[in-house]
C-alpha positions in Angstrom: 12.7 20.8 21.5 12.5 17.8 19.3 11.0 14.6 20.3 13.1 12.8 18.3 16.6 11.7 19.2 19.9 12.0 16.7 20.5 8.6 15.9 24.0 7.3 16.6 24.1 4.2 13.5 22.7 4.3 10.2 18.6 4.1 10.8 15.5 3.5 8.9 12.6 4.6 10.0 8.6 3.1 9.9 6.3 5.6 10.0 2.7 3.8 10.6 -0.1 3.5 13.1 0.9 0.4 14.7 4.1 -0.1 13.9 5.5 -2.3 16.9 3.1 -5.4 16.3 4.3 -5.3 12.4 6.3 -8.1 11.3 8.9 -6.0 9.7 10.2 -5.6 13.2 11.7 -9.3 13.2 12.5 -9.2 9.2 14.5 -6.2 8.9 17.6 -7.1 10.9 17.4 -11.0 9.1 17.1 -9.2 5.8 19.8 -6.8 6.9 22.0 -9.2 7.5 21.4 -11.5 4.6 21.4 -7.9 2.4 24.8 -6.9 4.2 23.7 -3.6 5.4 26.0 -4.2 8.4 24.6 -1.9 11.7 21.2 -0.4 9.9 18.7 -0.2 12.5 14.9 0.0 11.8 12.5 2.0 14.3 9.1 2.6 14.5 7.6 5.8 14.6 3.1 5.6 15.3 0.7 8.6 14.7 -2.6 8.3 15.0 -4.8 8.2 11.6 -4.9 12.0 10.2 -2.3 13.4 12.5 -1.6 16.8 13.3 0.1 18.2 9.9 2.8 19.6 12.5 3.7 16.4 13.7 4.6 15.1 10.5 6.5 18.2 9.5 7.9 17.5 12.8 9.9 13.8 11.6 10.6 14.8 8.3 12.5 18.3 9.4 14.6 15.6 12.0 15.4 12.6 9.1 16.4 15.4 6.8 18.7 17.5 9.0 19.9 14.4 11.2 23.3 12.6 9.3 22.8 9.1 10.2 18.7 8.9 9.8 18.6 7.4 5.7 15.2 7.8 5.2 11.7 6.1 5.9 8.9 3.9 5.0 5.4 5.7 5.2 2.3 3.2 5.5 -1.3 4.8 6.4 -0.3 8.7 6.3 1.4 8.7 2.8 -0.8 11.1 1.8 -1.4 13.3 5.0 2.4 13.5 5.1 2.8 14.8 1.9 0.5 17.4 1.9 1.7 18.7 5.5 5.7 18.2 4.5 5.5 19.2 0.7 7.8 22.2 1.6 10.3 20.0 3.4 11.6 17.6 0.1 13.6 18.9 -1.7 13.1 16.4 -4.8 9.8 14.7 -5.6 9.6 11.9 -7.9 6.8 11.6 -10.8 4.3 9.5 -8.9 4.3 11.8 -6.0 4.0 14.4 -7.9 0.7 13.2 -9.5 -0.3 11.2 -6.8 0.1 13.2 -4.3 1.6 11.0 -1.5 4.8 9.7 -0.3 5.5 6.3 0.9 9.5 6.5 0.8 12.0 9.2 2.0 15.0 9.0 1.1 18.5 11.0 0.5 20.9 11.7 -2.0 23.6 13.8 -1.6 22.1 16.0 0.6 18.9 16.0 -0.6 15.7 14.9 0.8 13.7 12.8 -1.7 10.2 12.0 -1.6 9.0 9.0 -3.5 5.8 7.2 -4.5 6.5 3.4 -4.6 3.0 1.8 -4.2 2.3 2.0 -8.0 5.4 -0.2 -8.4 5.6 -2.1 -5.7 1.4 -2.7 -6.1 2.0 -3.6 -9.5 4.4 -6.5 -9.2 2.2 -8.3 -6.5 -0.9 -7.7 -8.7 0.5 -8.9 -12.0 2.1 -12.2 -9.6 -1.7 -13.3 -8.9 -3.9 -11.7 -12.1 -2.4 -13.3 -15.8 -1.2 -11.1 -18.2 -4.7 -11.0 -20.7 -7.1 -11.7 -17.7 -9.7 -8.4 -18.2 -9.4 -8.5 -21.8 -10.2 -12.4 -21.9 -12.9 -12.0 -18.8 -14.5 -8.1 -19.0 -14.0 -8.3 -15.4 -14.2 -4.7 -13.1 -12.6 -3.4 -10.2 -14.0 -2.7 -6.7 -11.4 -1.4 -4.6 -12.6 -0.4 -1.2 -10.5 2.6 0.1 -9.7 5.8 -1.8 -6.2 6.4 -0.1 -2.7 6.0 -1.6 -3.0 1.9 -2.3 -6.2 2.7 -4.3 -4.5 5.5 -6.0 -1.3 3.1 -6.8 -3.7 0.1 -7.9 -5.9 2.3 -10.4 -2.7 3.6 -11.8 -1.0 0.6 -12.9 -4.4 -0.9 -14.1 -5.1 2.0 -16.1 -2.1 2.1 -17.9 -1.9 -1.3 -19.6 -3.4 -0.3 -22.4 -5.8 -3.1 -24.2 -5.5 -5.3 -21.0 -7.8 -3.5 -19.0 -10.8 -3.3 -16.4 -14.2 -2.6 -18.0 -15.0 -0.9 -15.3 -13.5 0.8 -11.7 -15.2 1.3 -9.1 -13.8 3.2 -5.5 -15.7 3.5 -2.7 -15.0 5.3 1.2 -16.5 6.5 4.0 -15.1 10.0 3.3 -16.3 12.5 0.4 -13.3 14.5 0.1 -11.0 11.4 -0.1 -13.7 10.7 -3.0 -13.1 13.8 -4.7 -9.3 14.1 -4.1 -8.9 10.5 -5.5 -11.2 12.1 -9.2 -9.0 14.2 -9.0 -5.8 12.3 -9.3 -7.4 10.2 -11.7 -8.4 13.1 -14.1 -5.0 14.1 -14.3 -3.7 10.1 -15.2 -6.0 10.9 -18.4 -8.5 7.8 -18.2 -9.4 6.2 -21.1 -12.2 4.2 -19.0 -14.9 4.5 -16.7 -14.1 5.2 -12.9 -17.3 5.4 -10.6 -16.9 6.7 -7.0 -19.4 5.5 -4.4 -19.6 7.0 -0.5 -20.2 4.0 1.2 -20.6 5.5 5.1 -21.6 2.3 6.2 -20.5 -1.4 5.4 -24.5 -1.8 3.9 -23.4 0.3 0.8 -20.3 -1.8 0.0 -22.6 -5.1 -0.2 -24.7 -3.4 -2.9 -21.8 -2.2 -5.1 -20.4 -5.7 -4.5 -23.5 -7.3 -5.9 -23.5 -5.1 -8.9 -20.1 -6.9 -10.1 -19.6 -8.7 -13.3 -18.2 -12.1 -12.7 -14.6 -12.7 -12.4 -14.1 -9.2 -10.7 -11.7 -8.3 -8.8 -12.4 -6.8 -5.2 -9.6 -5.3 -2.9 -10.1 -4.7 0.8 -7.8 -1.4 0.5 -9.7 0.7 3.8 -6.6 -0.2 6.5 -9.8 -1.8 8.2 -8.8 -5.4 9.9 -5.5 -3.9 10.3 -5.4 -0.4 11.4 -8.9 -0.6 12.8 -11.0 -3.7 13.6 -13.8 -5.0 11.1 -14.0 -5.3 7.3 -16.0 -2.7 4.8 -18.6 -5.2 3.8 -21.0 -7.3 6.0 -21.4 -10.9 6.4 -24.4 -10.6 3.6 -21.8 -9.1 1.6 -21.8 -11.5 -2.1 -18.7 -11.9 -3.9 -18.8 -12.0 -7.6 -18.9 -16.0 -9.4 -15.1 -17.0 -10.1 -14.1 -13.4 -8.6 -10.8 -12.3 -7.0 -10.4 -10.9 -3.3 -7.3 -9.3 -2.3 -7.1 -7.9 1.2 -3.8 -5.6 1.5 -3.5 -6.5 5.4 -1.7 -9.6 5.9 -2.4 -9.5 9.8 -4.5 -8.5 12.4 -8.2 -9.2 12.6 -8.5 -10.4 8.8 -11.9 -10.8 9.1 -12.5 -9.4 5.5 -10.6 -12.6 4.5 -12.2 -14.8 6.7 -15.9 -13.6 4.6 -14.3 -14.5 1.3 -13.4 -17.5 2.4 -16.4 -18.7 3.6 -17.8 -18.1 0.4 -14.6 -19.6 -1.6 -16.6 -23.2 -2.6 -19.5 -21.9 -3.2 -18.2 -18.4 -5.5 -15.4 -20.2 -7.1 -13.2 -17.5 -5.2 -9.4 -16.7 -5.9 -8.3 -15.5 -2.2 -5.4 -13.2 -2.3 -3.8 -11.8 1.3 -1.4 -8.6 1.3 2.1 -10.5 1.8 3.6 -10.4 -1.9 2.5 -7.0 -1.3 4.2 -6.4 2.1 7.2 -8.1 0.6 7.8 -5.5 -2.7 6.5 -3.1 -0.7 9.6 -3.0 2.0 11.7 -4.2 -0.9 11.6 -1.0 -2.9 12.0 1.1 0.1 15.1 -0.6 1.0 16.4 -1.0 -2.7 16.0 3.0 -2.8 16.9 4.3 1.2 20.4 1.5 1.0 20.9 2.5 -2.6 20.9 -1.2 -3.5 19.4 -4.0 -6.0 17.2 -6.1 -4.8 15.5 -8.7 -7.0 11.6 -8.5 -7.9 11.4 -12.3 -9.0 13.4 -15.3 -9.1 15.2 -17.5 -6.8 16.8 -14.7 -5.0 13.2 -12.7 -4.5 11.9 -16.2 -2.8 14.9 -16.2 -0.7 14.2 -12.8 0.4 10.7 -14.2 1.1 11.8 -17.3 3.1 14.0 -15.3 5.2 10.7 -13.1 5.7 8.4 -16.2 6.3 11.2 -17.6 9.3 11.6 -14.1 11.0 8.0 -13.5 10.7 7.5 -16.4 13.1 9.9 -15.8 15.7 
């Protein structure tokens, strides 16, 4: 018997770790309301990290076969849920397919879709923060911290500008086969420049491969860690590159990755980056492609969107 109840008005689901404490809880139904998508409900739905492959086959056998369940966000387990529901869609979109993960479900007439969105959604909230020209003018590199689906998203869009990009990428994780699946995804985007992979299996590891930066790098915080688990992946002796960029993903919980760059903002010449633009295109393309509606990427009616985020966020 399914754990999982039919639902009775048109729902979204979130499909996380910690899903109640997110703030998407109290911006859904303002943004439903301001998007008109009259009685949509969200709910949460929490596994713990690297569930059971039968659990997620479990939720995405119920949103496909129950009517009034649209679809579903997929933070943390985009690419555990792919691999363990792969049989279950019956469409997957080109950046699945390559990357392997799924961070939106969604349907179509009749079909269950499984879609990529991060390489999209991650590259409008990088290109709002980095200028167009910036690793061509600077020869800055790339330390993102994190070899799971963000990390795969990020790389992608970096590597395909063409003349505008990274001299240099480097991923690092406390796990070798998330090492070697993450080569392997990259092989098959084609390269044209150098990608190192580190196993950093403790935070010691990451403070040396930050050191080794070029100035004006850029160094993400993409490990779920000060969200989805306490801490941060470097230390406090942890140096950030001169004039360099640091972009956590998590735009609450502990933060304490944040709170290192910022202590060394003055003296590093830091640009400080949190994950909110993120969050917001994030939720935005899930909900442009679940609701089978526009929503803007830019502009006054993207900053509304944001507002109405900001006010919700604090209730």
């Amino acid at each position: 018997m399914s754990r999982y109840r039919p639902a009775t008005q048109p729902t979204f689901y979130f499909i996380g770790v910690t899903t109640t404490s997110s703030s998407i809880m109290r911006v859904f139904p303002a943004w439903a309301r301001h998007l008109r998508l009259k009685d949509a409900l969200l709910k949460g739905i929490d596994f713990p990290l690297h569930a059971d492959p039968e659990a997620y086959r479990e939720v995405v056998s119920f949103i496909k076969s129950d009517p009034l369940s649209l679809g579903a966000l997929v933070t943390t387990h985009k690419i555990d849920l792919f691999n363990a529901a792969r049989g279950l869609f019956d469409v997957i979109d080109p950046h699945a397919r390559l990357m392997h993960e799924t961070s939106c479900l969604s349907k179509r007439g009749g079909k269950l879709i499984c879609h990529a969105k991060d390489p999209i959604s991650s590259g409008l909230a990088i290109d709002g923060f980095i200028p167009a020209g910036y690793f061509a003018d600077t020869g800055a590199e790339v330390l993102s911290m994190g070899a799971g689906g963000s990390t795969i998203a990020i790389s992608w869009h970096l590597m395909r500008k063409r003349a505008d990009v990274p001299s240099r990428i480097i991923v690092t994780d406390r796990s070798q086969p998330r090492l070697d699946e993450i080569e392997r995804i990259h092989k098959d985007m084609m390269p044209t420049i150098e990608i190192e992979y580190v196993l950093a299996d403790r935070p010691e590891i990451n403070d040396k491969t930050l050191a080794a930066l070029k100035p004006g790098s850029l160094v993400i915080n993409a490990t779920g860690l000060g969200k989805d688990a306490p801490g941060s992946p470097i230390t406090d002796d942890g140096v950030f590159p001169k004039r360099g960029i640091a972009w956590d993903l998590n735009y609450r919980g502990d933060l304490i990755f944040l709170g290192q760059a910022r202590r060394q903002q003055a003296g590093q010449q830091l640009q400080i980056e949190d994950g909110w633009t993120y969050f917001l295109h994030g939720w935005t393309q899930v909900i442009a492609e679940v609701f089978d509606i526009p929503i803007p990427v830019s502009g006054p009616n993207f900053d509304e969107i944001s507002r109405i985020a900001i006010e919700a966020a604090k209730g």
